[in-house]
C-alpha positions as protocol buffer text, in pm:
chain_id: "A"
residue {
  index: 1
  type: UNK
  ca { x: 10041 y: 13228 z: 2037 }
}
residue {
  index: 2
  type: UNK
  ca { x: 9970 y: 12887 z: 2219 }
}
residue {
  index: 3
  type: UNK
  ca { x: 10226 y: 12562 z: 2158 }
}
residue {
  index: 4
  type: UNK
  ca { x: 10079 y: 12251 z: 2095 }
}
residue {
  index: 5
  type: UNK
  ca { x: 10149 y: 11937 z: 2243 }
}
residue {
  index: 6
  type: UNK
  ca { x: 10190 y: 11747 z: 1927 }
}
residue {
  index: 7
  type: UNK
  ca { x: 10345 y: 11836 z: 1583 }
}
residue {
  index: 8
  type: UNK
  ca { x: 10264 y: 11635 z: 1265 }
}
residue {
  index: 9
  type: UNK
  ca { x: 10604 y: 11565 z: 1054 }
}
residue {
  index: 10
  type: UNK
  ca { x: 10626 y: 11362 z: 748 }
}
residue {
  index: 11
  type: UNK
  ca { x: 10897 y: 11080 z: 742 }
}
residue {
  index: 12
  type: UNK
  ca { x: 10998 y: 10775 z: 559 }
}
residue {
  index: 13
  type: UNK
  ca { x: 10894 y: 10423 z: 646 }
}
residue {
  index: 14
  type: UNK
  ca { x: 11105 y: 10106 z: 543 }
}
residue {
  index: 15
  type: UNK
  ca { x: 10983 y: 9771 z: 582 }
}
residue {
  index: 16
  type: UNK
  ca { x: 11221 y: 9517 z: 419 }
}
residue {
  index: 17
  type: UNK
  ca { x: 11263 y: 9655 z: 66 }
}
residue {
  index: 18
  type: UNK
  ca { x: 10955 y: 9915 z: 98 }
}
residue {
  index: 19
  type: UNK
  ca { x: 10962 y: 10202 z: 168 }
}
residue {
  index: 20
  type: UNK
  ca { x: 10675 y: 10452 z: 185 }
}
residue {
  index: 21
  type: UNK
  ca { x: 10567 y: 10775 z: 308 }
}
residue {
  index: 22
  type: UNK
  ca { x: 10432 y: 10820 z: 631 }
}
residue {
  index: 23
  type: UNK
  ca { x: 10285 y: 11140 z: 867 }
}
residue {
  index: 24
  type: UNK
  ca { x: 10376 y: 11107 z: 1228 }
}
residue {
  index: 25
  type: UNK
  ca { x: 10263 y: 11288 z: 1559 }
}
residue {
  index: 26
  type: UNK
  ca { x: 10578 y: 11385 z: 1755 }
}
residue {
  index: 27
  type: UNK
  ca { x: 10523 y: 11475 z: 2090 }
}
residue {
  index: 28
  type: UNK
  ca { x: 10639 y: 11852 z: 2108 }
}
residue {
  index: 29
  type: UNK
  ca { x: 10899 y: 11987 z: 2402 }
}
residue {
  index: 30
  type: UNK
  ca { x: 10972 y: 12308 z: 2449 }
}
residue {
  index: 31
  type: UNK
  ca { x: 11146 y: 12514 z: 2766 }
}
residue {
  index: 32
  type: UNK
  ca { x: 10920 y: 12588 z: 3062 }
}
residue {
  index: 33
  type: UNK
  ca { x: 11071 y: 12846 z: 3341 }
}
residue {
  index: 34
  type: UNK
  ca { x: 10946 y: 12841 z: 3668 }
}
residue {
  index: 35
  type: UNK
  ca { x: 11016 y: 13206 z: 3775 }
}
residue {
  index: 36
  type: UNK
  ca { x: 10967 y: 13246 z: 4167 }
}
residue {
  index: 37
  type: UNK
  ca { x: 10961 y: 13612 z: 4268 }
}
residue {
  index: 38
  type: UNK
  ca { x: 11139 y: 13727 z: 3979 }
}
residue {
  index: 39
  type: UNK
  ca { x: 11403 y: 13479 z: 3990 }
}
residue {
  index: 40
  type: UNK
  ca { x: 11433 y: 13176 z: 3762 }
}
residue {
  index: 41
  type: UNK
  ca { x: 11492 y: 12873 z: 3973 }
}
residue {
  index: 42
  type: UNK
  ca { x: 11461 y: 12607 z: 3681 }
}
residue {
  index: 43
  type: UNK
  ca { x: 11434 y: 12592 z: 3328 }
}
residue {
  index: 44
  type: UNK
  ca { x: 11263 y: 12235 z: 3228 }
}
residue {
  index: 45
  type: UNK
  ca { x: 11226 y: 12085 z: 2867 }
}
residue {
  index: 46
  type: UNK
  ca { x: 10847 y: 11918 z: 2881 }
}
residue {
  index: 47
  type: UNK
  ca { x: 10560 y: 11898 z: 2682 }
}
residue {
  index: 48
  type: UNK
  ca { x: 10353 y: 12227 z: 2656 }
}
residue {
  index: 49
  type: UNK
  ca { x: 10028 y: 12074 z: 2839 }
}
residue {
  index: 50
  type: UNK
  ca { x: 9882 y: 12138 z: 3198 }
}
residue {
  index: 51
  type: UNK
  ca { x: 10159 y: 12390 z: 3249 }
}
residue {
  index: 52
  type: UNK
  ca { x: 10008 y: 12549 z: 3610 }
}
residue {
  index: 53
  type: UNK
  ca { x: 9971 y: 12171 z: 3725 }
}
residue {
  index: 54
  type: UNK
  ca { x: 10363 y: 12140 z: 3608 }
}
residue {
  index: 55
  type: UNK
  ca { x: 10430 y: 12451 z: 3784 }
}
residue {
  index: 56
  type: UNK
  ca { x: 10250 y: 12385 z: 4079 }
}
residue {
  index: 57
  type: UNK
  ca { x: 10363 y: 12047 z: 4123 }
}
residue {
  index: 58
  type: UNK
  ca { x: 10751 y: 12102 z: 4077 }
}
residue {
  index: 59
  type: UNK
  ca { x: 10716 y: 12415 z: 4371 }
}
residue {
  index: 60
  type: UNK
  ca { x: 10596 y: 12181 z: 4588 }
}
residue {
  index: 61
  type: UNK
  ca { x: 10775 y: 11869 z: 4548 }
}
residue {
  index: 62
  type: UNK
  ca { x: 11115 y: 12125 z: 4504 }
}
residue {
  index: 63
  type: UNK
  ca { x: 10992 y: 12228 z: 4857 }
}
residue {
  index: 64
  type: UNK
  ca { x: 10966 y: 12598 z: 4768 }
}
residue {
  index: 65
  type: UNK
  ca { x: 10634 y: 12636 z: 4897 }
}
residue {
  index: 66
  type: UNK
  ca { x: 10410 y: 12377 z: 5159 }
}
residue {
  index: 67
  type: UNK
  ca { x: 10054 y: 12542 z: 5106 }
}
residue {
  index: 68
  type: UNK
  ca { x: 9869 y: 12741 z: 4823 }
}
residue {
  index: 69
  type: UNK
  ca { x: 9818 y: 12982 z: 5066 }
}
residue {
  index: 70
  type: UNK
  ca { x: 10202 y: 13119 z: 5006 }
}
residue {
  index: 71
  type: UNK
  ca { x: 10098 y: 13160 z: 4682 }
}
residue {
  index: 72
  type: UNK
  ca { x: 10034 y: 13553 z: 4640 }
}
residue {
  index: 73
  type: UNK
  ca { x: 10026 y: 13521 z: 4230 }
}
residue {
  index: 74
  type: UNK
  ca { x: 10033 y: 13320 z: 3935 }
}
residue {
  index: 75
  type: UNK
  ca { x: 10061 y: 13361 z: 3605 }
}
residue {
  index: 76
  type: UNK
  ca { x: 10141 y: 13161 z: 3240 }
}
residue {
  index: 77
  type: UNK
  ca { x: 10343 y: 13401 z: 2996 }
}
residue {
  index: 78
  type: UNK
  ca { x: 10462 y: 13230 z: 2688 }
}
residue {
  index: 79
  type: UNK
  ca { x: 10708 y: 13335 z: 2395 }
}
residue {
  index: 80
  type: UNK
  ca { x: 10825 y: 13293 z: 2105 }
}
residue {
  index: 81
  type: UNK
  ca { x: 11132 y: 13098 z: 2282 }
}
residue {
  index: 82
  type: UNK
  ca { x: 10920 y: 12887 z: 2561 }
}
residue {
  index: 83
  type: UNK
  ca { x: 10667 y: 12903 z: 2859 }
}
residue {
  index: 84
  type: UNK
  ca { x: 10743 y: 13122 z: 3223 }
}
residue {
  index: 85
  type: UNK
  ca { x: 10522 y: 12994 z: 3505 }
}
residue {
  index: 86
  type: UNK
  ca { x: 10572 y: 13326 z: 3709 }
}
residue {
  index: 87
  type: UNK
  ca { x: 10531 y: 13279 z: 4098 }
}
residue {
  index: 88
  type: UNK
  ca { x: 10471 y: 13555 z: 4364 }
}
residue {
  index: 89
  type: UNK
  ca { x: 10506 y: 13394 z: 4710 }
}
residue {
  index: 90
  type: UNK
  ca { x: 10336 y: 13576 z: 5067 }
}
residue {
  index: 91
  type: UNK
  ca { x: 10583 y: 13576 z: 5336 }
}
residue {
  index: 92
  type: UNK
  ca { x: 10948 y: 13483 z: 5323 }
}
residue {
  index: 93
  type: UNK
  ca { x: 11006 y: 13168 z: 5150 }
}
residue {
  index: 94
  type: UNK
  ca { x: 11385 y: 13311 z: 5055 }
}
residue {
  index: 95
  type: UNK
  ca { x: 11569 y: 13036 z: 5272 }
}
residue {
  index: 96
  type: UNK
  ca { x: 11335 y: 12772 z: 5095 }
}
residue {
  index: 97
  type: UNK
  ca { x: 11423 y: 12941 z: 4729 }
}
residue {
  index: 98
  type: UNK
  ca { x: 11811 y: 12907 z: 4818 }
}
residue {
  index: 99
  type: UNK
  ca { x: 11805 y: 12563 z: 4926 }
}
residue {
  index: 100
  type: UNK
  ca { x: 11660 y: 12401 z: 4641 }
}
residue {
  index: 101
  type: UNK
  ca { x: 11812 y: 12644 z: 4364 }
}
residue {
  index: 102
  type: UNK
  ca { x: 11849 y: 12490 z: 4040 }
}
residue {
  index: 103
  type: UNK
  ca { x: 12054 y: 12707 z: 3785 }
}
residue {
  index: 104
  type: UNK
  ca { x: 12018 y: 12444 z: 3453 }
}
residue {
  index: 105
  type: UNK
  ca { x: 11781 y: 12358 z: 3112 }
}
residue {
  index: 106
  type: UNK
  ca { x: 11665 y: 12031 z: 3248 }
}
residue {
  index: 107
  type: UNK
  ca { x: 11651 y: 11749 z: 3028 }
}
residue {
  index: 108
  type: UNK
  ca { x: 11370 y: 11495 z: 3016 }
}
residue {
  index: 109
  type: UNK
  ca { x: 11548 y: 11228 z: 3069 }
}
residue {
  index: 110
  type: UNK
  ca { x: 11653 y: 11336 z: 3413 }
}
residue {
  index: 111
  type: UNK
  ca { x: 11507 y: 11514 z: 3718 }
}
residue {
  index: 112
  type: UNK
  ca { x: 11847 y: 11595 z: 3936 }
}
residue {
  index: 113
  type: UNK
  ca { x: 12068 y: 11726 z: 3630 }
}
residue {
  index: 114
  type: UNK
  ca { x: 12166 y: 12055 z: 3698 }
}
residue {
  index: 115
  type: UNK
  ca { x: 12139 y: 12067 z: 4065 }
}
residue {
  index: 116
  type: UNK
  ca { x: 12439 y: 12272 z: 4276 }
}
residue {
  index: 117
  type: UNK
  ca { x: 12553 y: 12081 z: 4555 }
}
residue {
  index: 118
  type: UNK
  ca { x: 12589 y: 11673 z: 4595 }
}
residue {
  index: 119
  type: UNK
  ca { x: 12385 y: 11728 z: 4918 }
}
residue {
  index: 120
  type: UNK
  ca { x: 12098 y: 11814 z: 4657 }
}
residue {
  index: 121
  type: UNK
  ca { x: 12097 y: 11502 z: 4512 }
}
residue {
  index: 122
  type: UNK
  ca { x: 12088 y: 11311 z: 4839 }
}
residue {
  index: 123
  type: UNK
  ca { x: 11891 y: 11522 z: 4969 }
}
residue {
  index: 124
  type: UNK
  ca { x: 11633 y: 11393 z: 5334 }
}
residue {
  index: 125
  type: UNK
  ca { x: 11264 y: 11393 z: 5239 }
}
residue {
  index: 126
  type: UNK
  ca { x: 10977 y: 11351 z: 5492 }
}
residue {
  index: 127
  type: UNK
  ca { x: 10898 y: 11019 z: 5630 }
}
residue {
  index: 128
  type: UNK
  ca { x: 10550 y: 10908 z: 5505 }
}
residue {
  index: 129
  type: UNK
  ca { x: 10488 y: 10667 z: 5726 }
}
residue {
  index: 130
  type: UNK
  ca { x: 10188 y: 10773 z: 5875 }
}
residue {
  index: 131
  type: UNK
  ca { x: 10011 y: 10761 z: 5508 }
}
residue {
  index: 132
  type: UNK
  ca { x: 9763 y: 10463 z: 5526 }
}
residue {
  index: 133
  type: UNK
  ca { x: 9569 y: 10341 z: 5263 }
}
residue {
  index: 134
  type: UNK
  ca { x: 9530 y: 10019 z: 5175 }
}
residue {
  index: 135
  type: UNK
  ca { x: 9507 y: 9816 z: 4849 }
}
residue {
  index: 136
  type: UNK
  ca { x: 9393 y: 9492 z: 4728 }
}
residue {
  index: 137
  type: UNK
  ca { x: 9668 y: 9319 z: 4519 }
}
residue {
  index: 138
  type: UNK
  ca { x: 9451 y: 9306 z: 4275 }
}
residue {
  index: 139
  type: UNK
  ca { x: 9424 y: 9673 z: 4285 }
}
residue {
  index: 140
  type: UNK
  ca { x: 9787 y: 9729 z: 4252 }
}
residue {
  index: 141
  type: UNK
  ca { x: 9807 y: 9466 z: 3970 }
}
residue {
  index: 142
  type: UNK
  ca { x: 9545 y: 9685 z: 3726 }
}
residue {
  index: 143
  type: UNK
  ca { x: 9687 y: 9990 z: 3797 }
}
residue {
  index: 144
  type: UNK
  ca { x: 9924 y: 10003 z: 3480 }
}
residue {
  index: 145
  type: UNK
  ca { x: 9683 y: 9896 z: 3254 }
}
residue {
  index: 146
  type: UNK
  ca { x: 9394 y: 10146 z: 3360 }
}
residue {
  index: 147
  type: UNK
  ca { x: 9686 y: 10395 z: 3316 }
}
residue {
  index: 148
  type: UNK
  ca { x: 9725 y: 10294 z: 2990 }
}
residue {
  index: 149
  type: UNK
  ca { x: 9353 y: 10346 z: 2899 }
}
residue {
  index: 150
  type: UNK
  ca { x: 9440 y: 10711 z: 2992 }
}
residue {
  index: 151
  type: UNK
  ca { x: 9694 y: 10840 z: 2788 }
}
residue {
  index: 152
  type: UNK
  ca { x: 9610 y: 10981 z: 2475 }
}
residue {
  index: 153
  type: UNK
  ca { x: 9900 y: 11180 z: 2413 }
}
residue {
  index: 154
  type: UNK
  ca { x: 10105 y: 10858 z: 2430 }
}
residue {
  index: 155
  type: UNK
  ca { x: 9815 y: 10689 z: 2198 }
}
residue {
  index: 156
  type: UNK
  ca { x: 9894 y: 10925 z: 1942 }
}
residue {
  index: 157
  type: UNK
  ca { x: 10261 y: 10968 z: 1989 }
}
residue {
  index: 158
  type: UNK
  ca { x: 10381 y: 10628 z: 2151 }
}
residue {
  index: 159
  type: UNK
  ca { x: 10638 y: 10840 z: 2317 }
}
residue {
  index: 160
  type: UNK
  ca { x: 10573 y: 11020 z: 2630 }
}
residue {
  index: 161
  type: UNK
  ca { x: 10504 y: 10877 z: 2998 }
}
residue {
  index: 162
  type: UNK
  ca { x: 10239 y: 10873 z: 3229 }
}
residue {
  index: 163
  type: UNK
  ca { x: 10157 y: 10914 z: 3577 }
}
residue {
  index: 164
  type: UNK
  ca { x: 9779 y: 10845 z: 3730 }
}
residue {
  index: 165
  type: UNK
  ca { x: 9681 y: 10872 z: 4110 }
}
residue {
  index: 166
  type: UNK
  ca { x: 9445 y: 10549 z: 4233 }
}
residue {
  index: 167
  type: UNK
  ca { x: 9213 y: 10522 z: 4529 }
}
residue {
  index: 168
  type: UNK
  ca { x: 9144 y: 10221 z: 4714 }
}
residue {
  index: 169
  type: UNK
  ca { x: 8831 y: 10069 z: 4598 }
}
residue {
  index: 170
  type: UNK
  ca { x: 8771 y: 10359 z: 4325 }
}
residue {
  index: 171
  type: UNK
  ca { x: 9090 y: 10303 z: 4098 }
}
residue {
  index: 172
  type: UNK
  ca { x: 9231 y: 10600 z: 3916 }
}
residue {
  index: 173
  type: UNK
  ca { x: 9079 y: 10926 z: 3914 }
}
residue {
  index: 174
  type: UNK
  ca { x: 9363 y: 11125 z: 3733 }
}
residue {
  index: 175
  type: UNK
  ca { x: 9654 y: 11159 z: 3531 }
}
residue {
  index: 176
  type: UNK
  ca { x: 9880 y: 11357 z: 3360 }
}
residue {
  index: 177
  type: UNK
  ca { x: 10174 y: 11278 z: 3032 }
}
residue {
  index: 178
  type: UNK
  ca { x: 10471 y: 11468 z: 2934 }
}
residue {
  index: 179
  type: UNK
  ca { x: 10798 y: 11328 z: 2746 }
}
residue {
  index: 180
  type: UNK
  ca { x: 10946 y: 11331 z: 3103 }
}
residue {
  index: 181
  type: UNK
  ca { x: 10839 y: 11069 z: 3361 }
}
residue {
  index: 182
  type: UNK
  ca { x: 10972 y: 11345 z: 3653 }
}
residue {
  index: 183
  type: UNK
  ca { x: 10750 y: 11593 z: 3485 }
}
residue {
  index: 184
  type: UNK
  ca { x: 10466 y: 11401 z: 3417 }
}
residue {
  index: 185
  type: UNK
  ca { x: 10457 y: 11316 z: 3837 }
}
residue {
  index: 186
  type: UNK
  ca { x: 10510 y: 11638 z: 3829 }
}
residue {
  index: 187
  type: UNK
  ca { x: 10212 y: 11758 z: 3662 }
}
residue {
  index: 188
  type: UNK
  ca { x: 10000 y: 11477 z: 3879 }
}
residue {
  index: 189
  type: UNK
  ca { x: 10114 y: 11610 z: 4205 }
}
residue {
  index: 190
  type: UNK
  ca { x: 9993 y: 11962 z: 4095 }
}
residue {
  index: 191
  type: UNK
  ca { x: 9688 y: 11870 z: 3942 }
}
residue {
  index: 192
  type: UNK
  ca { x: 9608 y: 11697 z: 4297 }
}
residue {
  index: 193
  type: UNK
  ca { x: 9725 y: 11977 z: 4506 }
}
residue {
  index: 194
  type: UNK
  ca { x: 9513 y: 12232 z: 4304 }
}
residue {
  index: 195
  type: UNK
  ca { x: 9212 y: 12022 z: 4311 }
}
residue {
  index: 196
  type: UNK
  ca { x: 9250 y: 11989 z: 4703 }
}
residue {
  index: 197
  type: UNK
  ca { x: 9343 y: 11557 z: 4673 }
}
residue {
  index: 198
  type: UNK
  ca { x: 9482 y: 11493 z: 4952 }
}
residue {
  index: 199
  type: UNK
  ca { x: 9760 y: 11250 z: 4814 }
}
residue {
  index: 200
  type: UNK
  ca { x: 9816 y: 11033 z: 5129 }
}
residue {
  index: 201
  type: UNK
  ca { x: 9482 y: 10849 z: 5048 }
}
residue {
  index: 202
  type: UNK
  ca { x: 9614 y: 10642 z: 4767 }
}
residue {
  index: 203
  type: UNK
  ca { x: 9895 y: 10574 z: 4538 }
}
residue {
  index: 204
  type: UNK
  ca { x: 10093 y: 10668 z: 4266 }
}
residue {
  index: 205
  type: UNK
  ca { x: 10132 y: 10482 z: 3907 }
}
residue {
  index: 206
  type: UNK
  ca { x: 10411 y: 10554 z: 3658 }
}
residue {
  index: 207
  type: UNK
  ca { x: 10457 y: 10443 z: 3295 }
}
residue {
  index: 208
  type: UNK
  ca { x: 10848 y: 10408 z: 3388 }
}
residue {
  index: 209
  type: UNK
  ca { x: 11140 y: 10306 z: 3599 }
}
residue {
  index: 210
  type: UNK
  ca { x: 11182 y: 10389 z: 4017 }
}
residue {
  index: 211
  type: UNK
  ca { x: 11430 y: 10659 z: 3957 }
}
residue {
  index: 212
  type: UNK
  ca { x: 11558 y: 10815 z: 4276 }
}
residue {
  index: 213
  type: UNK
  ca { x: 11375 y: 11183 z: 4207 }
}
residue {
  index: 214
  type: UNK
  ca { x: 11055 y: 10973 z: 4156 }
}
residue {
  index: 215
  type: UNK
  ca { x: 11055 y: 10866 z: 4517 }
}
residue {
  index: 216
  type: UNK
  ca { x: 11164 y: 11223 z: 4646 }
}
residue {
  index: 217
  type: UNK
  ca { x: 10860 y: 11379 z: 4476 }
}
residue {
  index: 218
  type: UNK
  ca { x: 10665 y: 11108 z: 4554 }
}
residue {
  index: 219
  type: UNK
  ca { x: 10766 y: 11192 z: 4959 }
}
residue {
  index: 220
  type: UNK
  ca { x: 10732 y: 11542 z: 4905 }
}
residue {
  index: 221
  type: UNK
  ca { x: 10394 y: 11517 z: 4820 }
}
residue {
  index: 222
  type: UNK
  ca { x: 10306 y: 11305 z: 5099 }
}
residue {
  index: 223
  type: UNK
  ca { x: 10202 y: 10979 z: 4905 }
}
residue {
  index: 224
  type: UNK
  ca { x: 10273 y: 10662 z: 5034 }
}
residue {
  index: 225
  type: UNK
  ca { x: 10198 y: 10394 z: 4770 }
}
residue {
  index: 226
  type: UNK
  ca { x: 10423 y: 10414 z: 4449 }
}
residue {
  index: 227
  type: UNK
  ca { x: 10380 y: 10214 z: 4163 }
}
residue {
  index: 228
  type: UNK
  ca { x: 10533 y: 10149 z: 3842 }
}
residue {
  index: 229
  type: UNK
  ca { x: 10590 y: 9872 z: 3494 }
}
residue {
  index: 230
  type: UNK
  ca { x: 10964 y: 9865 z: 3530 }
}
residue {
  index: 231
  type: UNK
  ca { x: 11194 y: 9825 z: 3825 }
}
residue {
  index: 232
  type: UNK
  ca { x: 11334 y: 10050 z: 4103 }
}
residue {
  index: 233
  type: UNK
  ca { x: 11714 y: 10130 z: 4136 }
}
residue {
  index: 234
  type: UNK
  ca { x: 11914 y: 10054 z: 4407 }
}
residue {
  index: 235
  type: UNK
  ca { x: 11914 y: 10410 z: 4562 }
}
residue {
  index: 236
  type: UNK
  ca { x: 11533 y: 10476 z: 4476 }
}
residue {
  index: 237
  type: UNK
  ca { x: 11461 y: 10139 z: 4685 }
}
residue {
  index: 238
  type: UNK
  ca { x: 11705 y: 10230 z: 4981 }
}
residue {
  index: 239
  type: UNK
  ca { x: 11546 y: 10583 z: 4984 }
}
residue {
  index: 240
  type: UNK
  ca { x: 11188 y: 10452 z: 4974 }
}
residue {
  index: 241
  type: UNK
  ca { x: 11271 y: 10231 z: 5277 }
}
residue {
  index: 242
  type: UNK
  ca { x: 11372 y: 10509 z: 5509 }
}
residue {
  index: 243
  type: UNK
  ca { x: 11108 y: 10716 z: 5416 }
}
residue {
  index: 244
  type: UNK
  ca { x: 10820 y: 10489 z: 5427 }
}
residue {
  index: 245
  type: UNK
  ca { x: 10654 y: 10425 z: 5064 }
}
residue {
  index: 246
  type: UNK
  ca { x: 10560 y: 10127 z: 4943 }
}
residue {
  index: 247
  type: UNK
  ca { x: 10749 y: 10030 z: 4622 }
}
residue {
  index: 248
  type: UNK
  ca { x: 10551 y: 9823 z: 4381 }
}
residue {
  index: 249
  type: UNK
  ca { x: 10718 y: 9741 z: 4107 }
}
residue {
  index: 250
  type: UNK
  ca { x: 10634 y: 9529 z: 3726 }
}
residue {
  index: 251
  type: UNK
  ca { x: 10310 y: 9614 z: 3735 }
}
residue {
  index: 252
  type: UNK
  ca { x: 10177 y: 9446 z: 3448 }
}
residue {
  index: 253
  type: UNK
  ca { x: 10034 y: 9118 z: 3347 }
}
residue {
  index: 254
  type: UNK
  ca { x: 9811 y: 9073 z: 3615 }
}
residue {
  index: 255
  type: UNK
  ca { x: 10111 y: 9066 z: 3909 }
}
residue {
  index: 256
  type: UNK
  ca { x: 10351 y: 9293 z: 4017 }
}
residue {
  index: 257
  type: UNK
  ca { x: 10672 y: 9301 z: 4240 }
}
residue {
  index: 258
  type: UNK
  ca { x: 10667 y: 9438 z: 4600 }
}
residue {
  index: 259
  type: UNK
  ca { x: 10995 y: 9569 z: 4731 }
}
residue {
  index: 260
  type: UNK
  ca { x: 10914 y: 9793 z: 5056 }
}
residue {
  index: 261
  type: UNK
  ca { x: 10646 y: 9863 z: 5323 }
}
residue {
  index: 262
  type: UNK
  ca { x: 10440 y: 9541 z: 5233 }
}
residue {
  index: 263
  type: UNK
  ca { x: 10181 y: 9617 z: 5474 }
}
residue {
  index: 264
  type: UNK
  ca { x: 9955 y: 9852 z: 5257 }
}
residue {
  index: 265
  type: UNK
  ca { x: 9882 y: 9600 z: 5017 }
}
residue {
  index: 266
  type: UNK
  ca { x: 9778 y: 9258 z: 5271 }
}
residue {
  index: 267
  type: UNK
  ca { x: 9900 y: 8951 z: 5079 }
}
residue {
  index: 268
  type: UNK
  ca { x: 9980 y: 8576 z: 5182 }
}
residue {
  index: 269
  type: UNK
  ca { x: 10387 y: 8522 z: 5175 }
}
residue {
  index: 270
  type: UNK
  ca { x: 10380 y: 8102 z: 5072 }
}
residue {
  index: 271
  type: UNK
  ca { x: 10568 y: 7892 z: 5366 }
}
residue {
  index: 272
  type: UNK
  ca { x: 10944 y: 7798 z: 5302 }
}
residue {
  index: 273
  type: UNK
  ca { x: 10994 y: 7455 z: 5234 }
}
């Protein structure tokens, strides 16, 4: 078996009075499980591509486990009907399991649908305050477009999102796409956690909006800096202030917008007149 990421469909093109026939690449989604213990806590639509970083990645920024080390097993089993990540946790993570159970099919468009209890939604993450790196503006400003230069699904597709992880004075060392910008953090997070980054060193970049679950990931994975090209909401700005991350936001063009926790990235504020 083995899904593919992409799927080549034919289609009709109109320009003006023309009309022609076209092949496309259209990004494929299909259901991934994430079975803990034997349990299904989530069912996510994503694309079918770095599916143990996905996994990985959505445990810990859930909050089901902390460390790899309560990881007894792990395993990919795929179907005719969609992808199980299957976990097998050491010690008793059951409390952890109930407090973040999701029962839902998760669309991409959203990374909270589904959840049981308003208190979910709303939910505290940890402060990340003590996460220090620090960035040149300059830094922050190229961080979207060296993104960009990474993101061959989206080359192919023009429809899935992106998220990369930078380093001060390095730039970005990895990222990861899916249709869903929550899964595509997602995916970063675990790809970082496997390959033993630690994640307070430098910052997140995102192809999309500041949506609230963006920032809770984001917290849960102990990052500090998060960028993206579009703007923050309200909440995701108000939650990003309490626990500690720098919001940059509009990164493109050469500038960007800088809503929270300005100290990471030194700048000059122009006097008042």
């Amino acid at each position: 078996m083995g899904f593919s990421p992409t799927q080549s469909r034919p289609g009709l093109s109109v320009q003006g009075e023309g009309v022609r026939c076209i092949t496309r690449a259209l990004p494929d989604e299909v259901p991934v499980a994430f079975v803990f213990d034997g349990t299904t806590q989530a069912v996510m639509m994503a694309t079918p591509a770095d599916i143990a970083d996905f996994a990985h990645g959505f445990a810990l920024s859930e909050g089901i486990v902390t460390d790899l080390t309560q990881i007894e097993g792990f395993e990919i089993a795929e179907h005719g009907e969609g992808i199980e990540a299957r976990f097998w946790l050491r010690g008793d993570r059951h409390q952890a399991l109930v407090a973040r159970r999701r029962y839902m099919a998760g669309p991409v468009g959203c990374g909270l649908c589904g959840i049981d209890s308003l208190a979910e939604a709303v939910r505290l993450v940890p402060s990340v305050a003590h996460a220090a790196p620090s960035f040149a503006a300059q830094e922050i400003a190229r961080a979207a477009e060296a993104l960009g230069a990474c993101q061959p699904l989206h080359d192919l597709t023009r429809a899935t999102h992106a998220a990369g992880f930078i380093l001060p004075g390095i730039g970005l060392i990895l990222a990861r796409e899916d249709v869903g910008r929550h899964n595509a953090l997602d995916k970063l997070i675990g790809a970082l956690w496997r390959a033993g980054i630690d994640s307070s060193g430098g910052a997140m970049v995102m192809t999309s909006r500041l949506s609230v679950e963006l920032v809770q990931k984001c917290a849960m994975a102990g990052c500090g800096v998060l960028i993206a090209v579009s703007a923050p909401t309200a909440h995701a700005l108000r939650l990003a202030e309490s626990a500690g991350i720098t919001l940059a936001a509009f990164a493109r063009g050469g500038g960007f917008d800088l809503y929270s926790h300005p100290h990471r990235i030194p700048h000059e504020v122009p006097d008042v007149a």
